[in-house]
mmCIF file as Biopython writes it, N, C-alpha, C and O atoms, coordinates in Angstrom:
data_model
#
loop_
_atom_site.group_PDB
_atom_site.id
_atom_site.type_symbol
_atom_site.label_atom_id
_atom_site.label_alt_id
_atom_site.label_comp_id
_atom_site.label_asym_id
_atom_site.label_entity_id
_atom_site.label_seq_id
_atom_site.pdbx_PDB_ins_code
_atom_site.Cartn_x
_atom_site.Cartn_y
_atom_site.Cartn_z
_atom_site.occupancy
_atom_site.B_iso_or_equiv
_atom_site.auth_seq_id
_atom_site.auth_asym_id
_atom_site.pdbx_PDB_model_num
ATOM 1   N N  . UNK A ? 1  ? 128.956 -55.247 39.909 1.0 0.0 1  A 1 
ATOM 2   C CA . UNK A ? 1  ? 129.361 -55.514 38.567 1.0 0.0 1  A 1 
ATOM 3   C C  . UNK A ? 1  ? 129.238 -54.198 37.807 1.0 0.0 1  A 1 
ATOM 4   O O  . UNK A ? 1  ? 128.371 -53.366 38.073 1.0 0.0 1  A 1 
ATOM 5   N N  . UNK A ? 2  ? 130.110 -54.059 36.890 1.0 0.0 2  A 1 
ATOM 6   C CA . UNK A ? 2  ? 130.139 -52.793 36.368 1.0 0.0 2  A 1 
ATOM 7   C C  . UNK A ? 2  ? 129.574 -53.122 34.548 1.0 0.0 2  A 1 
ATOM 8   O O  . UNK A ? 2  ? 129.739 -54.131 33.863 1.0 0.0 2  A 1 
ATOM 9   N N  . UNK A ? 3  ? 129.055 -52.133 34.296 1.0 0.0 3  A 1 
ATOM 10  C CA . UNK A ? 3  ? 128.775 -52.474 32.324 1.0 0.0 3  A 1 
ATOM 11  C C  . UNK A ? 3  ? 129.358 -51.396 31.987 1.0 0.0 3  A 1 
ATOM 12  O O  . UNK A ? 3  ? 129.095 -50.566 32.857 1.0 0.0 3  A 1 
ATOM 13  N N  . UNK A ? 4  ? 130.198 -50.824 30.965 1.0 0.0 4  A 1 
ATOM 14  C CA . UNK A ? 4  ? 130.539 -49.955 30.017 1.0 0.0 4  A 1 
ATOM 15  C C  . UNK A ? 4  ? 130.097 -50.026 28.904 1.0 0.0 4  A 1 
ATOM 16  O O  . UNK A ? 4  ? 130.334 -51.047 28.259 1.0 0.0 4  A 1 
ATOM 17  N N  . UNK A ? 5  ? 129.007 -48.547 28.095 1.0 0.0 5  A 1 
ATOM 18  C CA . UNK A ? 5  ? 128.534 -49.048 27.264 1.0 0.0 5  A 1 
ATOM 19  C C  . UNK A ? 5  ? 129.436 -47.745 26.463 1.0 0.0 5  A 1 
ATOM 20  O O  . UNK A ? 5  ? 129.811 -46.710 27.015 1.0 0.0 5  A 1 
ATOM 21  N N  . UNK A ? 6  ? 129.698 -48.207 24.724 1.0 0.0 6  A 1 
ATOM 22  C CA . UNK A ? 6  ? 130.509 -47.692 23.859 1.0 0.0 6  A 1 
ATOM 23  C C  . UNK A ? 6  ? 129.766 -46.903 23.033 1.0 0.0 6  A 1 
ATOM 24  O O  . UNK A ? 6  ? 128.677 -47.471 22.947 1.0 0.0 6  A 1 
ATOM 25  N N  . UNK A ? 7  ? 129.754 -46.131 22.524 1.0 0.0 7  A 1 
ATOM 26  C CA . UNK A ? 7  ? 129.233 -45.659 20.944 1.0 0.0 7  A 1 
ATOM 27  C C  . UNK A ? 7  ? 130.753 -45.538 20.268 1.0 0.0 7  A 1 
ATOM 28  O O  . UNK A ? 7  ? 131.877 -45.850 20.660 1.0 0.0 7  A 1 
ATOM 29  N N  . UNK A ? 8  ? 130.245 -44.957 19.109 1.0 0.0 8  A 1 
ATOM 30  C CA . UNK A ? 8  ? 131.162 -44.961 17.914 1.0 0.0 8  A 1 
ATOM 31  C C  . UNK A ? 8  ? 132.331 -44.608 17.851 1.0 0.0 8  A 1 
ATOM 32  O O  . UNK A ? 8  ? 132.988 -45.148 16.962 1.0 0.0 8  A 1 
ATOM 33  N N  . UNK A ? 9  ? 133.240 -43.302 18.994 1.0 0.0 9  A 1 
ATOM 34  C CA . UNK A ? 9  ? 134.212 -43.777 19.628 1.0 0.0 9  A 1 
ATOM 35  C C  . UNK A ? 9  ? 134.396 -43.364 20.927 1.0 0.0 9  A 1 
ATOM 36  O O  . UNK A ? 9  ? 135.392 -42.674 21.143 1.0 0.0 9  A 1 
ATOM 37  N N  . UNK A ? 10 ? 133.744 -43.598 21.737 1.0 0.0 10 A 1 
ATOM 38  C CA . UNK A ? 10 ? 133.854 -43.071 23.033 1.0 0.0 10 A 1 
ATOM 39  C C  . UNK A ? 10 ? 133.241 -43.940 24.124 1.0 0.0 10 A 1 
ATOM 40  O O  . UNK A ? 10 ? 132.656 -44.957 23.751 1.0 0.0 10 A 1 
ATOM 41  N N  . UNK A ? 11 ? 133.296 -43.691 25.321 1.0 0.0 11 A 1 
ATOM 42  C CA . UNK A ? 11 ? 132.212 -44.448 26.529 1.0 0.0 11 A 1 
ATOM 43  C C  . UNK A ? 11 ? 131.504 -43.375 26.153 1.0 0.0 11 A 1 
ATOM 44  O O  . UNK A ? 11 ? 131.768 -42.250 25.729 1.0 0.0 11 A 1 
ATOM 45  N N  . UNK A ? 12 ? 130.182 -44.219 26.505 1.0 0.0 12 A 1 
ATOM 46  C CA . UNK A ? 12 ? 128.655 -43.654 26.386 1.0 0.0 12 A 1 
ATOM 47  C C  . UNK A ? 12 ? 127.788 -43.346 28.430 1.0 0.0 12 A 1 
ATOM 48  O O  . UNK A ? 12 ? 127.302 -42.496 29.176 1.0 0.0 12 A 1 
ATOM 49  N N  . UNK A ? 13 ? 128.195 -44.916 28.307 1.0 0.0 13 A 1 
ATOM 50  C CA . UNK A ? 13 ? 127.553 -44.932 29.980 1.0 0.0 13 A 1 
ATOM 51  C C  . UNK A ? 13 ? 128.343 -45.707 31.007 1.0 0.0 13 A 1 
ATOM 52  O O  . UNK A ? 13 ? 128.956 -46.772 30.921 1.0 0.0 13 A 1 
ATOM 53  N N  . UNK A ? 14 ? 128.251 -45.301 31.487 1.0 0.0 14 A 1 
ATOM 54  C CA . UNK A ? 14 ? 128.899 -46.462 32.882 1.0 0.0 14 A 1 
ATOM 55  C C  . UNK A ? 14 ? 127.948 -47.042 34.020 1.0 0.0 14 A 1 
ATOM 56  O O  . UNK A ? 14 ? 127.540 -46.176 34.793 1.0 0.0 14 A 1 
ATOM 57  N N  . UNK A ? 15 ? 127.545 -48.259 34.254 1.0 0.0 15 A 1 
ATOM 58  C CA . UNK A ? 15 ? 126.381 -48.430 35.211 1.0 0.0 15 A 1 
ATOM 59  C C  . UNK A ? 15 ? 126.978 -49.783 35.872 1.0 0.0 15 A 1 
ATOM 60  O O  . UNK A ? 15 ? 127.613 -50.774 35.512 1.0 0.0 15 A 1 
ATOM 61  N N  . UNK A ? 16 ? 126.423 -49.263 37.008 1.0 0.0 16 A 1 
ATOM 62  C CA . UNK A ? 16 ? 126.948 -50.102 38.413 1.0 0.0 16 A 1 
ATOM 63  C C  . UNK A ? 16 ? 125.551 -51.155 38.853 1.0 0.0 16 A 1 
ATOM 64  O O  . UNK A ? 16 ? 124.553 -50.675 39.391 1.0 0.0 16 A 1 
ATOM 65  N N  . UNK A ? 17 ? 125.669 -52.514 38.552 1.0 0.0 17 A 1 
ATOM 66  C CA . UNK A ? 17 ? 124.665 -53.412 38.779 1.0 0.0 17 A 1 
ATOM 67  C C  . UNK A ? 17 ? 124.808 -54.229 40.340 1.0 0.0 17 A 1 
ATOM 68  O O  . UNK A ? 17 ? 125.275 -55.365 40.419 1.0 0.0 17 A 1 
ATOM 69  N N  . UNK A ? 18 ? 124.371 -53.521 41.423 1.0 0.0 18 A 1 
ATOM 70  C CA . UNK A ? 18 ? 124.641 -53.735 43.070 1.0 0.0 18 A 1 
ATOM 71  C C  . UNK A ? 18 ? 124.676 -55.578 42.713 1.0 0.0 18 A 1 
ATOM 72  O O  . UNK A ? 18 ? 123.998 -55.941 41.752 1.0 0.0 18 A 1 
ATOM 73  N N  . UNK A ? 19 ? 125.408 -56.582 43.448 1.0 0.0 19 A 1 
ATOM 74  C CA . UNK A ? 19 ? 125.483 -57.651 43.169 1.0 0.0 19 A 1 
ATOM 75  C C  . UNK A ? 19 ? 125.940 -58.216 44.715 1.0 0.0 19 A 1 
ATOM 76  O O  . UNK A ? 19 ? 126.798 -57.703 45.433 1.0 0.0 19 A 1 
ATOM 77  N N  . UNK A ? 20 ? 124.971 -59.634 45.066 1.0 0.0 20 A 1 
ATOM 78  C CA . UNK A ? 20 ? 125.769 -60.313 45.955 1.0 0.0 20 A 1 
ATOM 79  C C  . UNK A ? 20 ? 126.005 -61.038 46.073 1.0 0.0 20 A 1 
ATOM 80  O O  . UNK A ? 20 ? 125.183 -61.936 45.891 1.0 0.0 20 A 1 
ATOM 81  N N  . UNK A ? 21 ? 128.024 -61.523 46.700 1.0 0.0 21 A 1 
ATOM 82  C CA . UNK A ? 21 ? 128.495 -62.437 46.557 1.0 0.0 21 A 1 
ATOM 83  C C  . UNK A ? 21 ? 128.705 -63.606 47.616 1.0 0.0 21 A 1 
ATOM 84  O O  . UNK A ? 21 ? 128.780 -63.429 48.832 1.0 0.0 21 A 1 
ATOM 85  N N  . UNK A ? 22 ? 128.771 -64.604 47.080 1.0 0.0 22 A 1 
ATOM 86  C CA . UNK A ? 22 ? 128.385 -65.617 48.136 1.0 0.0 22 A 1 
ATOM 87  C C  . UNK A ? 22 ? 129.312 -66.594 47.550 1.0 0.0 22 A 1 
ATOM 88  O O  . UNK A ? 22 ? 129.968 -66.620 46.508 1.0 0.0 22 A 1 
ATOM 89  N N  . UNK A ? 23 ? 129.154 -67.420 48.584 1.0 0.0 23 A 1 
ATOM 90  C CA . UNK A ? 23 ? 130.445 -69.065 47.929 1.0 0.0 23 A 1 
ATOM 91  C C  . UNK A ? 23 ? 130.376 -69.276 46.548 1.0 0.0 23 A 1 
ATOM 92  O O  . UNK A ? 23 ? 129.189 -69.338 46.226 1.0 0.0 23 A 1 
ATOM 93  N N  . UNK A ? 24 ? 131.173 -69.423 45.523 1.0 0.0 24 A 1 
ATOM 94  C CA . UNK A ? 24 ? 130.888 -69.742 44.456 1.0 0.0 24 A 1 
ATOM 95  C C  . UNK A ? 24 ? 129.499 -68.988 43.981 1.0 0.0 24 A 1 
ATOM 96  O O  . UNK A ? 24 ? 129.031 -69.923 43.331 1.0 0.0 24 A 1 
ATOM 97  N N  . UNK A ? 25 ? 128.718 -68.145 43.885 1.0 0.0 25 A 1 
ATOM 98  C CA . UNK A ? 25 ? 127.384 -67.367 43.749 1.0 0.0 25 A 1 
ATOM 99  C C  . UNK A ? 25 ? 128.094 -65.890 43.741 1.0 0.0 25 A 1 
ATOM 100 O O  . UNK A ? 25 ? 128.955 -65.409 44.478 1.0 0.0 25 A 1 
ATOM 101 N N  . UNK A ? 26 ? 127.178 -65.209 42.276 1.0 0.0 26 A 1 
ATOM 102 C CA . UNK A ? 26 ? 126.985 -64.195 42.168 1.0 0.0 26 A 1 
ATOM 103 C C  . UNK A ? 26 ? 125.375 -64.116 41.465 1.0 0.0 26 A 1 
ATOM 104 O O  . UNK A ? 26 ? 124.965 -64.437 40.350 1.0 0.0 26 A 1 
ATOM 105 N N  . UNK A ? 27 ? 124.569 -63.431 42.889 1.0 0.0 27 A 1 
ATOM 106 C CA . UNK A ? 27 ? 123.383 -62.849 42.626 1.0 0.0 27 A 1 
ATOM 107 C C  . UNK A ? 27 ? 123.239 -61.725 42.681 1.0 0.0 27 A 1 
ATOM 108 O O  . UNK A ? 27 ? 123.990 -61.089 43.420 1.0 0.0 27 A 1 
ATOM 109 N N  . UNK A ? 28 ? 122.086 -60.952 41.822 1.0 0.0 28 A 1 
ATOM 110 C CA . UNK A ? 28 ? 121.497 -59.727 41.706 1.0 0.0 28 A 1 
ATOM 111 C C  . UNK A ? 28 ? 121.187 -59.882 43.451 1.0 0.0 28 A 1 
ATOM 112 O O  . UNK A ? 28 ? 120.828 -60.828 44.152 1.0 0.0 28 A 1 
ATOM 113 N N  . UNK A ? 29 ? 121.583 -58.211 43.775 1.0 0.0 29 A 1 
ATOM 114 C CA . UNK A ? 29 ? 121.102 -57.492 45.132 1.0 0.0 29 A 1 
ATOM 115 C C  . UNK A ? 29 ? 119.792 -57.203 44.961 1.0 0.0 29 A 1 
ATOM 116 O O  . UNK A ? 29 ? 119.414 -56.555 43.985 1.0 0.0 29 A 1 
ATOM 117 N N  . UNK A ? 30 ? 118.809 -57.739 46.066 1.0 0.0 30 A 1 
ATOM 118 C CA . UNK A ? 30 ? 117.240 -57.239 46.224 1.0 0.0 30 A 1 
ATOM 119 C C  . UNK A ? 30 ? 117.178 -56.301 47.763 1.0 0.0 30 A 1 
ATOM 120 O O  . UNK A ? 30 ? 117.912 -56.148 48.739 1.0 0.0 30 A 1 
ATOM 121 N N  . UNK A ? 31 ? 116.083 -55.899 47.384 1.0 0.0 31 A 1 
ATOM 122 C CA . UNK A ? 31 ? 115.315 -55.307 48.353 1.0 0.0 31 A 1 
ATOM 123 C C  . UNK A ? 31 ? 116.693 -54.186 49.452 1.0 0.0 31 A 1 
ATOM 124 O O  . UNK A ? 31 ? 117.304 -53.256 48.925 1.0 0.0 31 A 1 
ATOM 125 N N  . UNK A ? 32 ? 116.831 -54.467 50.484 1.0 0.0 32 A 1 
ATOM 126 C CA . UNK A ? 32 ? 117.642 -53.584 51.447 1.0 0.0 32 A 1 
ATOM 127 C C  . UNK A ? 32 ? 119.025 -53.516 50.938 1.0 0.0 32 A 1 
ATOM 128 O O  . UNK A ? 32 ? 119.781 -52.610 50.587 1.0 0.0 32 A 1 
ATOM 129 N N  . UNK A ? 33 ? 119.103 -55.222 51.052 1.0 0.0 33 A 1 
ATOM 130 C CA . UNK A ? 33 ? 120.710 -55.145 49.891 1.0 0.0 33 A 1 
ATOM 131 C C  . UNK A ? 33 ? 121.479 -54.018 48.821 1.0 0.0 33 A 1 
ATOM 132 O O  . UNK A ? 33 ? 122.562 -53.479 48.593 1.0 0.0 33 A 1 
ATOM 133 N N  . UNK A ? 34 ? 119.939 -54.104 48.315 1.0 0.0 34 A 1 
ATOM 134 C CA . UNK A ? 34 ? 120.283 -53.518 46.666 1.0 0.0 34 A 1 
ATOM 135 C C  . UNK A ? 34 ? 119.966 -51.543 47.531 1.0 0.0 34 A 1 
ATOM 136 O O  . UNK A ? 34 ? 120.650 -50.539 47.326 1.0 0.0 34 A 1 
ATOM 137 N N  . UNK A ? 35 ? 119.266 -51.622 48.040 1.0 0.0 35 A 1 
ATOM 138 C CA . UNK A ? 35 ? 119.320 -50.192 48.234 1.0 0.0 35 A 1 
ATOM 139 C C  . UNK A ? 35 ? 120.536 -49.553 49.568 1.0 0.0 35 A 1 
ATOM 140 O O  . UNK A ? 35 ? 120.713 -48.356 49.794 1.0 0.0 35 A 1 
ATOM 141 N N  . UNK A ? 36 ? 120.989 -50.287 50.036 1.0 0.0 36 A 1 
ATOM 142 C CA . UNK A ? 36 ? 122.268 -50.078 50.837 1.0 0.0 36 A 1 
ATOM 143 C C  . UNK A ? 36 ? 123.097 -49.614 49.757 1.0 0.0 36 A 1 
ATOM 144 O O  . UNK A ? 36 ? 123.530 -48.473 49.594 1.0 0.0 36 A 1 
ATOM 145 N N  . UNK A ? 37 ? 123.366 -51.236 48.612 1.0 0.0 37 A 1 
ATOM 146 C CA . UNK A ? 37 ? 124.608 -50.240 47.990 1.0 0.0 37 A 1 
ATOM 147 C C  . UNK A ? 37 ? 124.717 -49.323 47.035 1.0 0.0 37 A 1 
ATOM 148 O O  . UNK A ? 37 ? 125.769 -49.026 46.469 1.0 0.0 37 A 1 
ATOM 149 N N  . UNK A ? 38 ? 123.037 -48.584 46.713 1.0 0.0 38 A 1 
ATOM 150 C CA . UNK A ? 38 ? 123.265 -47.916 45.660 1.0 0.0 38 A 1 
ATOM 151 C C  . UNK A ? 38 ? 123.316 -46.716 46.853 1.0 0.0 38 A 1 
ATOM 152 O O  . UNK A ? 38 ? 122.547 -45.903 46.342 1.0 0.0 38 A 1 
ATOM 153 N N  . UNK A ? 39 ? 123.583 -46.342 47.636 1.0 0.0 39 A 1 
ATOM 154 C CA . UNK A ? 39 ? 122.784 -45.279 48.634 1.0 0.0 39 A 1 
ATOM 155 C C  . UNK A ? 39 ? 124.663 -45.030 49.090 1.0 0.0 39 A 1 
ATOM 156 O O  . UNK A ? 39 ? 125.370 -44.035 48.928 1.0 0.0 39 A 1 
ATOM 157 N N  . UNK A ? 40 ? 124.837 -45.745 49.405 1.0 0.0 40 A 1 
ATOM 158 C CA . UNK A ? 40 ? 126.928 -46.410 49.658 1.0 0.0 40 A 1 
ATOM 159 C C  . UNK A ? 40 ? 127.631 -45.655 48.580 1.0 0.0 40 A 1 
ATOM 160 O O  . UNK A ? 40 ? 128.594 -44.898 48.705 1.0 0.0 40 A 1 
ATOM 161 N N  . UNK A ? 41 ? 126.983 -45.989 47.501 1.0 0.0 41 A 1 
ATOM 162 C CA . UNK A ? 41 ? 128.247 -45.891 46.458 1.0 0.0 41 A 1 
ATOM 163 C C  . UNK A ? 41 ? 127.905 -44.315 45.338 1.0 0.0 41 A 1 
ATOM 164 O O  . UNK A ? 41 ? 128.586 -43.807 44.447 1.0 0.0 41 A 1 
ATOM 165 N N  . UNK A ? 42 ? 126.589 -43.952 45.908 1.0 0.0 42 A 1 
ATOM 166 C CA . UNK A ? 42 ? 126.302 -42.543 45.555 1.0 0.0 42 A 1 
ATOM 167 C C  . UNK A ? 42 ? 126.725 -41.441 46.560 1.0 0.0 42 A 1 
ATOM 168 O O  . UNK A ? 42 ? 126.723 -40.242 46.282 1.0 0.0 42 A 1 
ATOM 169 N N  . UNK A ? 43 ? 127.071 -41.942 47.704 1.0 0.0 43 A 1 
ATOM 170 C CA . UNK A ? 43 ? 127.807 -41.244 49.060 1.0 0.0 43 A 1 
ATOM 171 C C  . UNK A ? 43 ? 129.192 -40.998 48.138 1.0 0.0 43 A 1 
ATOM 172 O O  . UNK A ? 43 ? 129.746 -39.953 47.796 1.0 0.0 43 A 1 
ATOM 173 N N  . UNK A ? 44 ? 129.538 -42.524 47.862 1.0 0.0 44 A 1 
ATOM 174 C CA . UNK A ? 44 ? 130.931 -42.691 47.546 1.0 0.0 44 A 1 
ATOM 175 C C  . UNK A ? 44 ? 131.610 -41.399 46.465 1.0 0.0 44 A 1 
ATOM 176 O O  . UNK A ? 44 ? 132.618 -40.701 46.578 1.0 0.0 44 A 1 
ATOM 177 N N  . UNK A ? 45 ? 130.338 -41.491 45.210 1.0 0.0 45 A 1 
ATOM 178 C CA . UNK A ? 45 ? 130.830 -40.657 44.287 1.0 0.0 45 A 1 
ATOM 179 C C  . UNK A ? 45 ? 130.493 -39.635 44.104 1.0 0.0 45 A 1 
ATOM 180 O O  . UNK A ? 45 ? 130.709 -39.153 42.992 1.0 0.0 45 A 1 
ATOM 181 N N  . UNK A ? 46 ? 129.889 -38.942 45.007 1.0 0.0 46 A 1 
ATOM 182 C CA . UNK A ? 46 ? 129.402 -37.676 45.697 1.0 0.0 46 A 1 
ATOM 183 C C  . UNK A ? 46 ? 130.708 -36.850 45.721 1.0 0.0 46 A 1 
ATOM 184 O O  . UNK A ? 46 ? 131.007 -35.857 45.058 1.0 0.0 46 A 1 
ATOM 185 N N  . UNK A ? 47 ? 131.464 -37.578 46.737 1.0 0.0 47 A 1 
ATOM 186 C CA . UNK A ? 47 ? 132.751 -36.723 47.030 1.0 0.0 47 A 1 
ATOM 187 C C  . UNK A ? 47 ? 133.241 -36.386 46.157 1.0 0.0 47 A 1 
ATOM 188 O O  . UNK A ? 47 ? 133.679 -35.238 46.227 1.0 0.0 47 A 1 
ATOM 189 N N  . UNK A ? 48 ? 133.477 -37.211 44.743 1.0 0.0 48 A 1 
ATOM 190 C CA . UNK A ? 48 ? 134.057 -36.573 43.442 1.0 0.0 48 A 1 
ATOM 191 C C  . UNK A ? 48 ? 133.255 -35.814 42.650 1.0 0.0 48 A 1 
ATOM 192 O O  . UNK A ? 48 ? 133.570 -35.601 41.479 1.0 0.0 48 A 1 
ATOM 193 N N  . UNK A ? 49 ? 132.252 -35.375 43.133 1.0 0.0 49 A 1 
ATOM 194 C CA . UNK A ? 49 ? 131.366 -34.751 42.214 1.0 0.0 49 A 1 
ATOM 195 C C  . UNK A ? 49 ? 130.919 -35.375 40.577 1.0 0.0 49 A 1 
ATOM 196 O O  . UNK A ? 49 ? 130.823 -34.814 39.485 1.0 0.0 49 A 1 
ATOM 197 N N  . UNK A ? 50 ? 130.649 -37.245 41.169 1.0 0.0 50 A 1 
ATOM 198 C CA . UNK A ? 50 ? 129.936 -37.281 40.330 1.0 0.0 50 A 1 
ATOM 199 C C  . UNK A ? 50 ? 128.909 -38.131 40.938 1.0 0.0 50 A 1 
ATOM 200 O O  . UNK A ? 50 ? 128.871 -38.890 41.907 1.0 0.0 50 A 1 
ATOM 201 N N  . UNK A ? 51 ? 127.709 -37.560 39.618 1.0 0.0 51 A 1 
ATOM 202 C CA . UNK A ? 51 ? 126.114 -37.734 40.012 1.0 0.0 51 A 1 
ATOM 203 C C  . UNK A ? 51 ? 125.906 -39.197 39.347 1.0 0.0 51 A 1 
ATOM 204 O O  . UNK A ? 51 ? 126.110 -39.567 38.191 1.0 0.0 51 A 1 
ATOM 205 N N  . UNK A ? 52 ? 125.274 -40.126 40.847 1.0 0.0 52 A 1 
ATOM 206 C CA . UNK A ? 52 ? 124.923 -41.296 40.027 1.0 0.0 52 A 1 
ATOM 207 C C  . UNK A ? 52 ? 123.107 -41.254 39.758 1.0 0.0 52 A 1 
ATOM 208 O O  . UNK A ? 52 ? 122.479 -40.463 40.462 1.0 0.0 52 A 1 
ATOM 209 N N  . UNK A ? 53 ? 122.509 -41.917 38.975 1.0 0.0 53 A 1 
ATOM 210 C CA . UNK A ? 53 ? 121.291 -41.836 38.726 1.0 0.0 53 A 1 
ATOM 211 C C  . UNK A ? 53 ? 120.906 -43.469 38.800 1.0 0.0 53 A 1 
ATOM 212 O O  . UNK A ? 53 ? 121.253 -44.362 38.027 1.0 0.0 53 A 1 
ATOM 213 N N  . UNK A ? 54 ? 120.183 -43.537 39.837 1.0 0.0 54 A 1 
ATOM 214 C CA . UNK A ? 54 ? 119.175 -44.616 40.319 1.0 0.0 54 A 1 
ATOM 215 C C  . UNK A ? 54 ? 118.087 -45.015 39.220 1.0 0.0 54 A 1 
ATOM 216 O O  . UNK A ? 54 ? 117.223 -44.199 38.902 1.0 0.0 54 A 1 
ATOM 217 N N  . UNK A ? 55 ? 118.151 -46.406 38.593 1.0 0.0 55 A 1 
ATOM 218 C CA . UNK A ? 55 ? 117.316 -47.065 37.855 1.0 0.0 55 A 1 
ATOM 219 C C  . UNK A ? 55 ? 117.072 -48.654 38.472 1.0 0.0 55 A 1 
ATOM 220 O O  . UNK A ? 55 ? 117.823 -49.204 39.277 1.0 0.0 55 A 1 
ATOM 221 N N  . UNK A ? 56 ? 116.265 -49.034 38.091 1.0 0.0 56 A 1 
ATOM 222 C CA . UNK A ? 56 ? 115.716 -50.446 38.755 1.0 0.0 56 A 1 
ATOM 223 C C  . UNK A ? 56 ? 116.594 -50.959 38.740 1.0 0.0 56 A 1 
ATOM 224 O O  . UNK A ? 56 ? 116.936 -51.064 39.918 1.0 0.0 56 A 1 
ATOM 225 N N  . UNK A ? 57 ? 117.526 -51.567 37.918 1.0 0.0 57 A 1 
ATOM 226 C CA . UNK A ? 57 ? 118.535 -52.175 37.694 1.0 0.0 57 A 1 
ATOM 227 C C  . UNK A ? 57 ? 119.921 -51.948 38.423 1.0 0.0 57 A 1 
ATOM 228 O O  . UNK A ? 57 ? 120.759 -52.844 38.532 1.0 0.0 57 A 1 
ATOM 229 N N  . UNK A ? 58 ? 120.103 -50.493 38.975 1.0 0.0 58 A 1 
ATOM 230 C CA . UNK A ? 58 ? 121.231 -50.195 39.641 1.0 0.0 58 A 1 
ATOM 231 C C  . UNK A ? 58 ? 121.541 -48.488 39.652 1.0 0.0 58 A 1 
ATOM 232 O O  . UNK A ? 58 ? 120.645 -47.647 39.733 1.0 0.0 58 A 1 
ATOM 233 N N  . UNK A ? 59 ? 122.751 -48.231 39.571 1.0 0.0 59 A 1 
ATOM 234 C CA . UNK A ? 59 ? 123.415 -46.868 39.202 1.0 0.0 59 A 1 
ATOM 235 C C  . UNK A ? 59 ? 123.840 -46.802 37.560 1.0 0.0 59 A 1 
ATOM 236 O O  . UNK A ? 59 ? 124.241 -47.664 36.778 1.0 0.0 59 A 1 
ATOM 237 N N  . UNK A ? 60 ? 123.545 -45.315 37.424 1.0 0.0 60 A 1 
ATOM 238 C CA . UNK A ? 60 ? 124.402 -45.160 35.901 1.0 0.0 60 A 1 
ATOM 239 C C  . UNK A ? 60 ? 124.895 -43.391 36.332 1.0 0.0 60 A 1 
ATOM 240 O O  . UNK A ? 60 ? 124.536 -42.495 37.096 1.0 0.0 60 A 1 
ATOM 241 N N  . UNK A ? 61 ? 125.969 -43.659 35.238 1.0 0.0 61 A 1 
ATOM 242 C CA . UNK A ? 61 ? 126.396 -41.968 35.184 1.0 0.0 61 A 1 
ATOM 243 C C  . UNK A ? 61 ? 126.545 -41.713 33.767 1.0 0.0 61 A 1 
ATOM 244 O O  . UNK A ? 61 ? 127.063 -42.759 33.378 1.0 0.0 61 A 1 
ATOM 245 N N  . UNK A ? 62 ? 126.425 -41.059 32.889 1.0 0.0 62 A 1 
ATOM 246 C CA . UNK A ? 62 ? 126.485 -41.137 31.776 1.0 0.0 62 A 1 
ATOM 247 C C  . UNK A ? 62 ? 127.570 -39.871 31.177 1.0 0.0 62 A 1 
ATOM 248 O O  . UNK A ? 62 ? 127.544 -38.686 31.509 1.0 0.0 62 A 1 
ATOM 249 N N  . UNK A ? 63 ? 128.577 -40.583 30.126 1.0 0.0 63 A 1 
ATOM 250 C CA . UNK A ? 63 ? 129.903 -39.922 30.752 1.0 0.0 63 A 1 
ATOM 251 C C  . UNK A ? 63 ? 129.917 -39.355 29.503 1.0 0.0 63 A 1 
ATOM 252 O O  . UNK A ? 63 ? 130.818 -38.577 29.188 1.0 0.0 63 A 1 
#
């Protein structure tokens, strides 16, 4: 799940909340889950040269 956060006129942050999906279910990613895909998707945006920053909650990049 993604959040975009705004200020006054611009994006402020962008943060990636690892999530897993199941039949009808969307739960928060724990434990291996949750650190597979933040570990995945900081590989991912590596290649573009951008830096994600690891918080309990997930990834953020702050743009």
């Amino acid at each position: 799940m993604f959040l975009v956060e705004v200020g006054d006129r611009s994006l402020y942050k962008l943060r990636l909340i690892p999530v897993h999906l199941s039949y009808a279910q969307v739960n928060l990613a724990k434990g291996t889950e949750f650190n597979t895909i933040c570990d995945r998707m900081q590989s991912l945006c590596a290649a573009f040269n951008t830096n994600l920053r690891q918080t309990s909650e997930g990834l953020e990049v702050k743009l």
